[in-house]
ROKE-327534 format. One record per residue: residue in one letter; x, y, z of N, C-alpha, C, O, CB in turn. Coordinates in steps of 0.2 Angstrom, whole numbers, plus 5000, padded with zeros to 4 digits. Glycine has a CB too. Layout:
aXYZXYZXYZXYZXYZ;...
//
This chain:
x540049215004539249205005539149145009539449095007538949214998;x538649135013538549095017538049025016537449025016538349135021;x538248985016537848925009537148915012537148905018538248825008;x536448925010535848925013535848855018536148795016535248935007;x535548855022535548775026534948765022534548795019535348765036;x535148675025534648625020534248605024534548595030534848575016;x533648575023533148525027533148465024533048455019532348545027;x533448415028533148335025533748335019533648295014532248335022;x534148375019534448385013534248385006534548375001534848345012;x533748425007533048435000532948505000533248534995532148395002;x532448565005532248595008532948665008533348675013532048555014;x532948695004533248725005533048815007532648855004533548705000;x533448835014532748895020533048955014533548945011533048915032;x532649005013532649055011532449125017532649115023532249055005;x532349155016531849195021531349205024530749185022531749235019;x531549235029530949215037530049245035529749295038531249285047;x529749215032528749245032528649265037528549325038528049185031;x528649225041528549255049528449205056528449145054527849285050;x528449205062528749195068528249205072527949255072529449225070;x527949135075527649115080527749095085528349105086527349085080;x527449075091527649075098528049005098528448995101527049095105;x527748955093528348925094528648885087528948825086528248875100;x528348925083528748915077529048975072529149025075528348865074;x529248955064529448995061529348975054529548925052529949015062;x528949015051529049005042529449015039529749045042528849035039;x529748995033530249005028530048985020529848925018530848985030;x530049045018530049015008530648965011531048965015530249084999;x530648925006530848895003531248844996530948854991530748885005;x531648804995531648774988531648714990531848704996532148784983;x531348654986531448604987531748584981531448594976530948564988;x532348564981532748554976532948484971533348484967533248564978;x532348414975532248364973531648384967531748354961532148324978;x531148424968530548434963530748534962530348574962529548404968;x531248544962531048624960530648664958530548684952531148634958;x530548674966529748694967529948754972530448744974529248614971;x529748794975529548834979529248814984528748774982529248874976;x529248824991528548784997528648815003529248815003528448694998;x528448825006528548855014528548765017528348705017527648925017;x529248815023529548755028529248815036529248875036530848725027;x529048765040528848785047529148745049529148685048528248795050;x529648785054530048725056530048765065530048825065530848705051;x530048705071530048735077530748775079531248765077529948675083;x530448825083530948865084531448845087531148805091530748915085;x531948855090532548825091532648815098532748765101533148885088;x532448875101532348885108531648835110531748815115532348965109;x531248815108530748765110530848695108530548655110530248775108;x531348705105531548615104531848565109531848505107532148615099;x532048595114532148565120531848535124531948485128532348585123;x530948575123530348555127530248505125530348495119529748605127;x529948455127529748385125529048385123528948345118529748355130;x528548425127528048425127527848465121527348465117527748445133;x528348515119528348565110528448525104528048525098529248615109;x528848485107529248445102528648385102528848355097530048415104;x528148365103527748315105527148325102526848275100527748295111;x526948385102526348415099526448435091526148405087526148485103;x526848465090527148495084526948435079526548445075528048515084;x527448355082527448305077526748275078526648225074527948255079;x526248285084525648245082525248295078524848275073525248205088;x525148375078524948405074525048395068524648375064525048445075;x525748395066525948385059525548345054525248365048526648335060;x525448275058525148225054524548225054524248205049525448155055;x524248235058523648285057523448305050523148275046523748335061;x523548385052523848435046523948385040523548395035524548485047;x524348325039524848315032524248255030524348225024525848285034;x523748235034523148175031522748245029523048245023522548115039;x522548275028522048335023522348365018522848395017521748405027;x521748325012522148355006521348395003520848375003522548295001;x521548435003520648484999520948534996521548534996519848535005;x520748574993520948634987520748674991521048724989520748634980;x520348684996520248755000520648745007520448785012519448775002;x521448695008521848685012522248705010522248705004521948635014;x522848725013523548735011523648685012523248655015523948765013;x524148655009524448585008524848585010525248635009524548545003;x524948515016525648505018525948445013525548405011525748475026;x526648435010526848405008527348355012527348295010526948425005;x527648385017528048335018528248345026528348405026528548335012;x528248315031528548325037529348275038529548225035527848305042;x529548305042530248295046530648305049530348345053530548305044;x531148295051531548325056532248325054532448285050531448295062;x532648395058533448405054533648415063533248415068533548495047;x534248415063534548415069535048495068535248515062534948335070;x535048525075535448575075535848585082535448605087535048645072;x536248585082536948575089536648515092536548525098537148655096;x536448465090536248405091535448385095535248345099536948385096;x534948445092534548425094533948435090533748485086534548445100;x533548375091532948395087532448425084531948425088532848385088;x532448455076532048525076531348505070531348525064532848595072;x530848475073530148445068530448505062530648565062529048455072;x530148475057529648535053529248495048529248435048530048605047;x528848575045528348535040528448565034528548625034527548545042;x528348545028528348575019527548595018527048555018528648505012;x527548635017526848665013526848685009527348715007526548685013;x526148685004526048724999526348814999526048855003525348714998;x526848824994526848884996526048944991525948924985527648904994;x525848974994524949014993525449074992525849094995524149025002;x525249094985525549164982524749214983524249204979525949154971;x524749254989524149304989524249344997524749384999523249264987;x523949335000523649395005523249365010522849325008523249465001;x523449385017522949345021522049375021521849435021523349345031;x521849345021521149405024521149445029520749495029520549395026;x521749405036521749485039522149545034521949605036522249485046;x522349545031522549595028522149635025522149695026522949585025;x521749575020521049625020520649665024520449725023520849605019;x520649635029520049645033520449725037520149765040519649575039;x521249715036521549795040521449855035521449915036522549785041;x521549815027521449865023520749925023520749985021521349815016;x520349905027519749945028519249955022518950005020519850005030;x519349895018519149905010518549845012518549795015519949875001;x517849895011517249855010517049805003517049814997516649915011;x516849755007516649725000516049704999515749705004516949674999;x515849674995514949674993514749604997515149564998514649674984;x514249614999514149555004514149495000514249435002513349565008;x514049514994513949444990514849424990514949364991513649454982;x515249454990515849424990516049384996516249324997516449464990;x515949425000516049415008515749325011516049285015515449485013;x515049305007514749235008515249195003515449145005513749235006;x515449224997515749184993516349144995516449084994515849204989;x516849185000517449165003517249135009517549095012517949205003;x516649165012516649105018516249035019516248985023516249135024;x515749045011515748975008516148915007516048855008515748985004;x516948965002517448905003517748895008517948835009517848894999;x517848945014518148905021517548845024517748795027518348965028;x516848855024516648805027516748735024516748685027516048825029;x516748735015516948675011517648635015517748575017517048705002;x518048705015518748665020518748635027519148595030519148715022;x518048655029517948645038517348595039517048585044517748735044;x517048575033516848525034517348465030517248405032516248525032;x517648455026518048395024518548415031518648355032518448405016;x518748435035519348425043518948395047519148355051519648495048;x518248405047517748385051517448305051517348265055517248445051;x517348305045517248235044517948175043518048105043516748235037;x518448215041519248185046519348195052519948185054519948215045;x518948215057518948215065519548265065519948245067519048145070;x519648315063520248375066519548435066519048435062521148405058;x519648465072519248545071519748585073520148565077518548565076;x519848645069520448675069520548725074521148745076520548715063;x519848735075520048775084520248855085520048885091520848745088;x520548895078520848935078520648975072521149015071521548905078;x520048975067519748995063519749085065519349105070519248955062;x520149135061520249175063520449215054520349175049520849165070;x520649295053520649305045521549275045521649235040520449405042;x521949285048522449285049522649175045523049145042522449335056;x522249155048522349085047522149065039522349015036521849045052;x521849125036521449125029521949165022522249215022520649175031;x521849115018522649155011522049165008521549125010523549085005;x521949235003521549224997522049224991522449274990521049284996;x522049184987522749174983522649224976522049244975522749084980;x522949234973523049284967522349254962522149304958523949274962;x522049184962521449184958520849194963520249174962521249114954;x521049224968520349244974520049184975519449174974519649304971;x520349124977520249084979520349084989520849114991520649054975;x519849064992520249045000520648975002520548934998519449045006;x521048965007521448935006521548935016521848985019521948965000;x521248885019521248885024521848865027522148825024520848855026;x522248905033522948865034522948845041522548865045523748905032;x523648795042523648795051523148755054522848765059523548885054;x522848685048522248635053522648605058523248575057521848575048;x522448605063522648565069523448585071523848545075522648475068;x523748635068524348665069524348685074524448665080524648705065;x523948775073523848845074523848835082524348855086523048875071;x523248805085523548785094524048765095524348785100523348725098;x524248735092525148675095525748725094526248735097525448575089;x525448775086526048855087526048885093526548895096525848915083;x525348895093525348955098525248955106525449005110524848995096;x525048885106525148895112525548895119525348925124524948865112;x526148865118526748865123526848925125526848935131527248835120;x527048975118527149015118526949095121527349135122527149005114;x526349095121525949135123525949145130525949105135525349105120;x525949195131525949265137525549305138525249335133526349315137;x525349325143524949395145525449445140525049475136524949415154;x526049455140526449515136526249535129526349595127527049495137;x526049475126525949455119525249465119524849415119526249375115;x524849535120524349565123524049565115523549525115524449625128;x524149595109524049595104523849505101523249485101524749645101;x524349475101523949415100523549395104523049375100524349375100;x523549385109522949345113522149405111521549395112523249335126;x522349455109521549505109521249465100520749435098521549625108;x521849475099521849455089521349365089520849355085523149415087;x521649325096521249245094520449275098519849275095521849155101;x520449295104520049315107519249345103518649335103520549365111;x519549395099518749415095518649355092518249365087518749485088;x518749285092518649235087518449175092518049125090519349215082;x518749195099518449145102517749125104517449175105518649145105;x517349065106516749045105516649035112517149015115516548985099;x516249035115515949055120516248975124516748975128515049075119;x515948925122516448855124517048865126517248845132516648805119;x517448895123518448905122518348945126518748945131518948935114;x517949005126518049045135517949025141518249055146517649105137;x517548965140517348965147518048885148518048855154516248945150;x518448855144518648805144518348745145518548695149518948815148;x517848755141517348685139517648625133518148625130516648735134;x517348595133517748555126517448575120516848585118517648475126;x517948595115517648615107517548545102517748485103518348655102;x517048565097517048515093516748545087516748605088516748465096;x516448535081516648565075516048605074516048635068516748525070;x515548625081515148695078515448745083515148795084514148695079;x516048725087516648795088516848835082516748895082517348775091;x517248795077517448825071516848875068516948925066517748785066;x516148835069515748865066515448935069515048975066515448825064;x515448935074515549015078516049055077515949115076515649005085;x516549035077517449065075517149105068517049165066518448975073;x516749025063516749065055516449135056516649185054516249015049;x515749105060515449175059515649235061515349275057515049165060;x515949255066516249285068516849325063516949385063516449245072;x517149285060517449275052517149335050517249395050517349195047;x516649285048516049315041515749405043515849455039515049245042;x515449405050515449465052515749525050515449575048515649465057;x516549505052517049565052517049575044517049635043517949555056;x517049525038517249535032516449575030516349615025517549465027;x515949555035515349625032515149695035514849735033514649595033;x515549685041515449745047516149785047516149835050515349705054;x516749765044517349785044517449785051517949825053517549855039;x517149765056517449745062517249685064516849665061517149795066;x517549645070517449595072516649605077516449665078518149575075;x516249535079515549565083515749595090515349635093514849495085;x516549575093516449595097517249635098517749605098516149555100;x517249695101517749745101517949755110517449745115517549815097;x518449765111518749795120519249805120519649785115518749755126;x519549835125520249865127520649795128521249785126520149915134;x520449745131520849675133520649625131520249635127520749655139;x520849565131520649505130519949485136519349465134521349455131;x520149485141519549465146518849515145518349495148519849465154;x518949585141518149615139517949595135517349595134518149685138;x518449545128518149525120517749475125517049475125518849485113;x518149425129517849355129517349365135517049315137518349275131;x517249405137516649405143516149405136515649365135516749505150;x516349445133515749485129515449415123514849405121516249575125;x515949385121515849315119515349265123514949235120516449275119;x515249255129515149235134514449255135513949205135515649255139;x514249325137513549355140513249405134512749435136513749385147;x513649415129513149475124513049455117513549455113513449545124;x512449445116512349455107512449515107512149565110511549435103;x513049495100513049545093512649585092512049575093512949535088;x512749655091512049685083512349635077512849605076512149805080;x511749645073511749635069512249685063512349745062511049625069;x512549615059513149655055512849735050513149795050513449595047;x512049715047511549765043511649845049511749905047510449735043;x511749825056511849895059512349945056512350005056511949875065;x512849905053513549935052513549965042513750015039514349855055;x513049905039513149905033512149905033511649875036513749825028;x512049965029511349955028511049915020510449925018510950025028;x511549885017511649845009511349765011511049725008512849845006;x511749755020511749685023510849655021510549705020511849685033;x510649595020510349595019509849545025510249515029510449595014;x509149535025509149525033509149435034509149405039508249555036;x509149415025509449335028510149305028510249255030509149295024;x510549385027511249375030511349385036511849365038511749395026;x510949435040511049455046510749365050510949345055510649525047;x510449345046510049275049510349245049510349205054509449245047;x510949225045511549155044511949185049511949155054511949135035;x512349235050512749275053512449245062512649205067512649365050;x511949285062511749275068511549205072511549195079511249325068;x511449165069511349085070512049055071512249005074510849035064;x512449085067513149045068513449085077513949075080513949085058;x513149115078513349175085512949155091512949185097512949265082;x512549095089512049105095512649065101513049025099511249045093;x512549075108512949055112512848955113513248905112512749095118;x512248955114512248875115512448845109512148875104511448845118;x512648795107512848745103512548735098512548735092512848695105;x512148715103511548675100511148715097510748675093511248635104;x510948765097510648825094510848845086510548865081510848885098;x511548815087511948865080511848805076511648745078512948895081;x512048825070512248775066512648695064513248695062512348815065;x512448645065512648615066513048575063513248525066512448595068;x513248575055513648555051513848615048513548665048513448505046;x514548615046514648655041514448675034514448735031514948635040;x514148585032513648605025513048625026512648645022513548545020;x512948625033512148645035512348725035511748745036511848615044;x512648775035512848855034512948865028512848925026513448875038;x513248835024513448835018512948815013513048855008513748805018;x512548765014511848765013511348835012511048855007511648725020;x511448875018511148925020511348995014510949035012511448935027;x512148985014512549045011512449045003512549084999513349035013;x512248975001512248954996511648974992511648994987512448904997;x511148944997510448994993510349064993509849094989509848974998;x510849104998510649184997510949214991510849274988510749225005;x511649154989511849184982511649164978511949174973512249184981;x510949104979510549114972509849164969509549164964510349034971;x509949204978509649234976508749214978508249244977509949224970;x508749154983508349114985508249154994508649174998508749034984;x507349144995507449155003507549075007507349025006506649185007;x507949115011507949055016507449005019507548945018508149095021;x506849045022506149015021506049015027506449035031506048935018;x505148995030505449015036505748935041505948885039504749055039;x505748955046506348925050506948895050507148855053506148875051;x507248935045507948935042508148995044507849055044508048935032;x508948975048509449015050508949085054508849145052509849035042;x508649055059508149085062508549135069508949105073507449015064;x508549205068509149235072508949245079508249245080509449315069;x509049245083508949265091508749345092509049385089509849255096;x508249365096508249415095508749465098509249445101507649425097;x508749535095509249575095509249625102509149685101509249615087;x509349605106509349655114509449725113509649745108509949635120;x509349755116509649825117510349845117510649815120509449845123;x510549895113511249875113511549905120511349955122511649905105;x512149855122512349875129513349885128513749875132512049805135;x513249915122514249925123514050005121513550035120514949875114;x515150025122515050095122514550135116514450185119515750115122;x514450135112514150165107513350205112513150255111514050115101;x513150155115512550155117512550225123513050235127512350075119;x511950275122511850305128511550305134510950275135511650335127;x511950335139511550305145510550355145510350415143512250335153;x510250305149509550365149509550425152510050425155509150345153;x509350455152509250525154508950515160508550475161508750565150;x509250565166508750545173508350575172508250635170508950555179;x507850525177506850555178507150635181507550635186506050495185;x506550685177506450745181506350715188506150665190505850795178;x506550785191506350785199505750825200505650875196507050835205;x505250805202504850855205505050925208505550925211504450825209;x504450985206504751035211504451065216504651115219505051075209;x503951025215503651035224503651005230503850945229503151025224;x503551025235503550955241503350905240502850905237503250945246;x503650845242503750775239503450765249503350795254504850745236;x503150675246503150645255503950595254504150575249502150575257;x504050605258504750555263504550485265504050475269505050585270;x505050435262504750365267505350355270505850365268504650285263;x505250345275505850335280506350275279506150215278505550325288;x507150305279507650265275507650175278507650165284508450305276;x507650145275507850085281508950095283509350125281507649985277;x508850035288509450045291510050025284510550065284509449985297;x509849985281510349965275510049985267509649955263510549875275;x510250025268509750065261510250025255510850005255509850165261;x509450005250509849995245510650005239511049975236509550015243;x510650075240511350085239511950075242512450065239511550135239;x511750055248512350045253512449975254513049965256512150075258;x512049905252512149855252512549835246512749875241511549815254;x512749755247513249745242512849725236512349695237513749695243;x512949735230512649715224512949655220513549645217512649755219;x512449595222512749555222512749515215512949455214512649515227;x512349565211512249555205512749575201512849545195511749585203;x513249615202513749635201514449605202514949595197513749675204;x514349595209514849555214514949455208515449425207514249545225;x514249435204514249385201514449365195514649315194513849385200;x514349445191514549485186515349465185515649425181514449565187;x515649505189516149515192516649445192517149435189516049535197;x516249425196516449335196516649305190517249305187515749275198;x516249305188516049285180516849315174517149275170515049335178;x516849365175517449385172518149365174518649355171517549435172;x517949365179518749325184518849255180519349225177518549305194;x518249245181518449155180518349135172518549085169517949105185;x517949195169518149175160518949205157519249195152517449215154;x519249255162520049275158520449195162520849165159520649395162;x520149175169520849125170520549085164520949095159520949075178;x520049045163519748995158520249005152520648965149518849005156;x520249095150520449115143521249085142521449065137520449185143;x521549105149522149095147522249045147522649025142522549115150;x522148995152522148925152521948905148522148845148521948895157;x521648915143521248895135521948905129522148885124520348955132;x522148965133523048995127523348955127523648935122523549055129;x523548945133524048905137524048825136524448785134523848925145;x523648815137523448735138522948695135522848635138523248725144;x522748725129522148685125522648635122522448585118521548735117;
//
């Protein structure tokens, strides 16, 4: 039998949780405190890159300065060597439960009141990172543990990019749509983030756990983030008629495109979430939503064309470049515009 390898000579690897573009999970034992804990440690094949290896360790300590009870905890960072080269990792709390993507795959609806409860405690988590200057960038369900006391348990602060990014391909089409419904209109166009990004990402979050869908759906990455980019949401009550309209109003202020529109602290949403589970109105000029456009995705029907008359009509004589025939340059703009939010996108995968 083959003796488990050690980390740090403490860290002893068990079995793979799961594999990122440039890292890997593993239960683990720590055999100095026998203890159970997950090791992420860079993946083998990236350990050569400099620029992998460089991120990984300033992430790390990042991550390993936050300590909160709605954080996974890192305990301990390091490095082990393997055919003579350098391989970071990090120790964490090992989280005994279930991610909320899992939930949210389950297709299991949940009462709206739950739904504010757990996005309550991720924003408690995303303002204590925020007032440590880390914004996580990457608020997504998949990043979220609900632990066996239905507790949330944010994971991956200031990691989650430095995982995924290197790694990341057009090929790995499933991942990039996965980050994509989460992305905030800034991060599409390759703007700079700062901590009312996450709070777009949350809501977004919050959405899919009331809509059992994310606000915005497509066949690619570049139809999610166009659609980030140039279209309000319906409102989540469209999908659930239980929603209620001052959760459609927190929802939709966390959604608004400009910044500066949305919410602007964490406890300032939380604030919000926190009065509708007491049961309190909002009031007015609280969490005040954008109006709701016509809806313009597939669900929607096209108009009916105007009857034709069926008598003799008068004729205006065509001009030389008849409307149809010129270029639409409203289109041609359009068009633009998507071009240059999938390069932004990738270059945001790639290179944030």
């Amino acid at each position: 039998m083959l003796e488990a390898r050690r980390l740090g000579g403490r860290y002893e690897l068990g079995s793979v949780l799961g594999r990122g573009g440039m890292a890997e999970v593993h239960v683990a034992h720590d055999v100095r405190l026998d203890r159970v804990v997950a090791v992420k440690t860079l993946r083998a094949d990236m350990a050569r890159d400099a620029v992998s290896q460089a991120r990984f360790r300033r992430e790390a300590q990042s991550a390993a300065s936050l300590n909160h009870p709605a954080i996974v905890a890192v305990y301990d960072t390091g490095e082990d060597y393997l055919d003579g080269i350098s391989l970071p990792y990090i120790v964490m709390e090992m989280v005994e439960g279930s991610t909320l993507l899992a939930l949210t795959q389950s297709g299991r609806r949940l009462m709206p009141e739950r739904a504010l409860e757990m996005t309550s405690g991720i924003l408690q988590a995303l303002e204590y990172s925020h007032r440590n200057g880390i914004v996580h960038r990457d608020m997504k369900p998949a990043n979220v543990m609900l632990n066996r006391q239905g507790q949330v348990k944010v994971m991956d602060f200031g990691i989650a990019r430095a995982m995924g990014d290197a790694g990341m391909t057009m090929t790995a089409t499933s991942a990039v749509i996965g980050t994509a419904q989460y992305l905030s209109p800034e991060q599409a166009r390759g703007e700079q983030v700062d901590a009312r990004t996450d709070l777009y990402s949350t809501g977004c979050l919050l959405y899919e756990l009331l809509a059992l869908r994310p606000p915005f759906v497509g066949d690619s990455p570049i139809a999610v983030a166009y659609q980030h980019v140039q279209d309000v949401p319906q409102p989540p009550s469209v999908f659930d008629p239980q929603i209620h309209p001052d959760i459609d109003a927190i929802v939709m202020r966390a959604l608004v495109k400009d910044r500066d529109q949305r919410y602007q602290t964490a406890d300032e949403m939380r604030a919000d979430i926190e009065r509708v589970l007491a049961g309190e109105p909002l009031g007015a000029g609280r969490a005040m939503a954008p109006p709701v456009p016509e809806r313009r995705d597939d669900y929607a029907r096209p108009a009916a064309p105007a009857p034709r008359p069926s008598g003799p009509t008068a004729t205006t004589p065509r001009p030389k470049a008849a409307l149809a025939d010129r270029p639409n340059y409203g289109k041609l703009a359009l068009l633009g515009g998507v071009t240059l939010v999938l390069s932004t996108l990738i270059t945001y995968l790639l290179m944030s």
